[in-house]
N, C-alpha and C positions, 0 to 999 in steps of 0.2 A: 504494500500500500504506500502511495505518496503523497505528503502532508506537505501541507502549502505554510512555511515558516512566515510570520510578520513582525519586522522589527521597528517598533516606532517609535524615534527620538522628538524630545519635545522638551519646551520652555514655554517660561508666561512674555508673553508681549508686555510692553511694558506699562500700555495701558491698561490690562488685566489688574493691575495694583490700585488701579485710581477706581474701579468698582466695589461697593458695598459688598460687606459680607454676605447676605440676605442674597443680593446677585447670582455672584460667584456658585452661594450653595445650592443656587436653583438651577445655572449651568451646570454646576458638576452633577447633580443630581439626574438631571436630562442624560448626559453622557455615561454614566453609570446603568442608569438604564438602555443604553443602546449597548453596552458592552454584556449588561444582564440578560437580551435577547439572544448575540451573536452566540452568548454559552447555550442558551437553551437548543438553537438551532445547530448545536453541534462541535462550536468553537471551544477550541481551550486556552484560557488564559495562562500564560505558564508562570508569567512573575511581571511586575511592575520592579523599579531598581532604579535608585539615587544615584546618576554618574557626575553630578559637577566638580568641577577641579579643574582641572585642562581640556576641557571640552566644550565643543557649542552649545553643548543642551545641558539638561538638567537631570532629565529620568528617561529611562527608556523603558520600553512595554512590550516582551517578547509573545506574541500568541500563534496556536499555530491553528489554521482552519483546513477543511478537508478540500478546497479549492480554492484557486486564486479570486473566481468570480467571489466566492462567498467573502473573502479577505477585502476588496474591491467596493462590496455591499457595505460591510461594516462601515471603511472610509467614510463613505457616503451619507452613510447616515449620520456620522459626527459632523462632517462639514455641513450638512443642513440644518444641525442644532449648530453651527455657528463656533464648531470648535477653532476651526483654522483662522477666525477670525481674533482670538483671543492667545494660542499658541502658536510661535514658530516652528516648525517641525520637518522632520526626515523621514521617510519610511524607504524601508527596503521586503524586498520580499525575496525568496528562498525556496527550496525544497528538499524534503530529506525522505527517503527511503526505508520505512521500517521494515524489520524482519521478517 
């Protein structure tokens, strides 16, 4: 079987800081639930992870889904809740070959 690897680097923009907490908790909360969906439809989150230090980003978000489309969908749905509007970000994607 071949699992579609998603690796998503990200930071807050800098105007993310100048929104209310209230805001913020209601964005995250939006995007928490599109990642609550992507599990139910099959996606596995494998870890969120603090990289700042020498790097552009901040956190990265490794998940892996059973296709690129479905990896694709997810994007999608964050940027229409407005994520990429609030973080800088990188994604790459992947695949890996289980036994």
């Amino acid at each position: 079987m071949t699992d579609c690897i998603w690796i998503h680097y990200a930071r807050p923009r800098p105007h993310w800081y100048g929104l209310d907490e209230a805001t913020q908790l209601a964005l995250k909360r939006n995007w928490d639930d599109i990642r609550a969906l992507s599990e139910r439809e099959g996606a596995e989150r494998i870890g969120s992870y603090h990289i700042r230090g020498n790097h552009d980003f901040e956190t990265v978000e490794i998940w892996r889904f059973v296709t690129p489309e479905a990896a694709f969908e997810h994007w999608v749905k964050l940027t229409g809740e407005r994520y990429n509007e609030w973080f800088a970000y990188a994604n790459n994607i992947g695949f890996t070959t289980a036994p």
